[in-house]
C-alpha positions as CSV (number, residue, x, y, z in Angstrom):
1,X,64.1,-77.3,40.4
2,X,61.0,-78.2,42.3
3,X,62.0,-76.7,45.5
4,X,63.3,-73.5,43.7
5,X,59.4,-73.0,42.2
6,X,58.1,-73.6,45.7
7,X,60.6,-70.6,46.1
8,X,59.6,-68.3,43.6
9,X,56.3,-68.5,44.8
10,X,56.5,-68.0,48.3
11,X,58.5,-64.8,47.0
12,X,55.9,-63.5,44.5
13,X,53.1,-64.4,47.4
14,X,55.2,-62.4,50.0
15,X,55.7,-59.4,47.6
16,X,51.8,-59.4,47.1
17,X,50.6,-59.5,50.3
18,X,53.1,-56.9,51.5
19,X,52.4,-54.8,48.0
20,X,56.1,-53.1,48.9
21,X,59.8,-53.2,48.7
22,X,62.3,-54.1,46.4
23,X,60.3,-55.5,43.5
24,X,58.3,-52.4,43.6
25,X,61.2,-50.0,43.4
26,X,61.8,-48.6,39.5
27,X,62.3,-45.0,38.6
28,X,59.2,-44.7,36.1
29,X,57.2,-41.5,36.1
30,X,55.5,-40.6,39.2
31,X,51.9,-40.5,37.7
32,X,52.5,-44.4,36.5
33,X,53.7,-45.3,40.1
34,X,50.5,-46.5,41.9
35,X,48.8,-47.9,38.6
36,X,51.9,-49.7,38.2
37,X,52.6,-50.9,42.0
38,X,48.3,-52.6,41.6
39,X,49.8,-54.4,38.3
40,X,52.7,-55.6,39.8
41,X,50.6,-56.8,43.0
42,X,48.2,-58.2,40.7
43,X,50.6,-60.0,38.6
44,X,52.2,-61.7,41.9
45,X,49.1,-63.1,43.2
46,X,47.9,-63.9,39.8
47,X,51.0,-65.9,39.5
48,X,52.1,-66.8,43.2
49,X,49.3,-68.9,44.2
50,X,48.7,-71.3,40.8
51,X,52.5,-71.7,40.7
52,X,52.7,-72.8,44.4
53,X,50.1,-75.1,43.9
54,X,51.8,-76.3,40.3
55,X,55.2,-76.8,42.4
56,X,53.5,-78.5,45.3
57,X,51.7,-81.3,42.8
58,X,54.7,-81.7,40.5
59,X,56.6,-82.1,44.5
60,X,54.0,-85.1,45.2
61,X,53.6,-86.4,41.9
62,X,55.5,-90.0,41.5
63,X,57.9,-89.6,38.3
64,X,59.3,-85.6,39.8
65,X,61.9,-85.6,36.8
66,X,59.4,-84.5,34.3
67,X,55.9,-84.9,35.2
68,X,52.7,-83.4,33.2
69,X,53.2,-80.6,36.1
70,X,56.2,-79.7,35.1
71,X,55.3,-79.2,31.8
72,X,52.3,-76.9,33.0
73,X,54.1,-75.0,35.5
74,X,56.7,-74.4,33.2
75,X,54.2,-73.0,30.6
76,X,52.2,-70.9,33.0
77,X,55.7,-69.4,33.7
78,X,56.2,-68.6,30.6
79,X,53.0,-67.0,30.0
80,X,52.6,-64.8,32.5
81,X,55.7,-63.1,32.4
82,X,55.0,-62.7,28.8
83,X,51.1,-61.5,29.5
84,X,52.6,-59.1,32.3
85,X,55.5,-57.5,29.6
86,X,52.2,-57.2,27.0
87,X,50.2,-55.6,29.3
88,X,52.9,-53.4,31.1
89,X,53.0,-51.9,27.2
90,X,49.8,-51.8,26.4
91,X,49.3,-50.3,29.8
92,X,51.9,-47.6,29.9
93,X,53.0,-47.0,26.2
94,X,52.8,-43.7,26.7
95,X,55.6,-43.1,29.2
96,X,57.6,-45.3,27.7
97,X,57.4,-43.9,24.2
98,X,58.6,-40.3,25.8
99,X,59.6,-40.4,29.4
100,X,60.7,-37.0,29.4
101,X,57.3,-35.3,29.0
102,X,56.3,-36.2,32.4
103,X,59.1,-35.1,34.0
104,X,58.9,-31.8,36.0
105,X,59.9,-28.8,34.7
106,X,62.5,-26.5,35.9
């Protein structure tokens, strides 16, 4: 599990520094696009570079089954991904209440 958080964020790092590609890719309005593409990038770095630190203590850390950094990694998981789906609706509530209003028209 350890090596798979190292993982995870080396991925999330590698998506923010590039700020493209396949975790940027959704079919959301065009007009939520770019405020959506400097959330996303935010949210990786915001979560990349704690989480590979977390990973890379709980890797050194003496008892590795379940060590306080773990715990805390596990946690800070958990809470951004839930900050990021609160803020993504706070954020954007009104293209995802009716999507079809900022469609083009015919």
């Amino acid at each position: 599990m350890i090596i798979f958080d190292i993982f995870i964020a080396v991925y999330l790092l590698y998506y923010a520094i590039k700020g493209s590609g396949k975790a940027y890719e959704n079919d959301y309005p065009e007009e939520m696009q770019a405020e959506h593409r400097k959330l996303l990038r935010t949210f990786c770095w915001i979560t990349g570079v704690p989480l590979l630190v977390l990973s890379v203590l709980e890797y050194t850390s003496a008892d590795k089954a379940m060590s306080i950094w773990s715990i805390i990694s596990i946690v800070y998981i958990l809470a951004c991904v839930v900050a990021y789906f609160i803020i993504f609706r706070v954020k954007f509530k009104e293209y995802l209440r009716d999507p079809r209003k900022n469609l083009p028209k015919r």
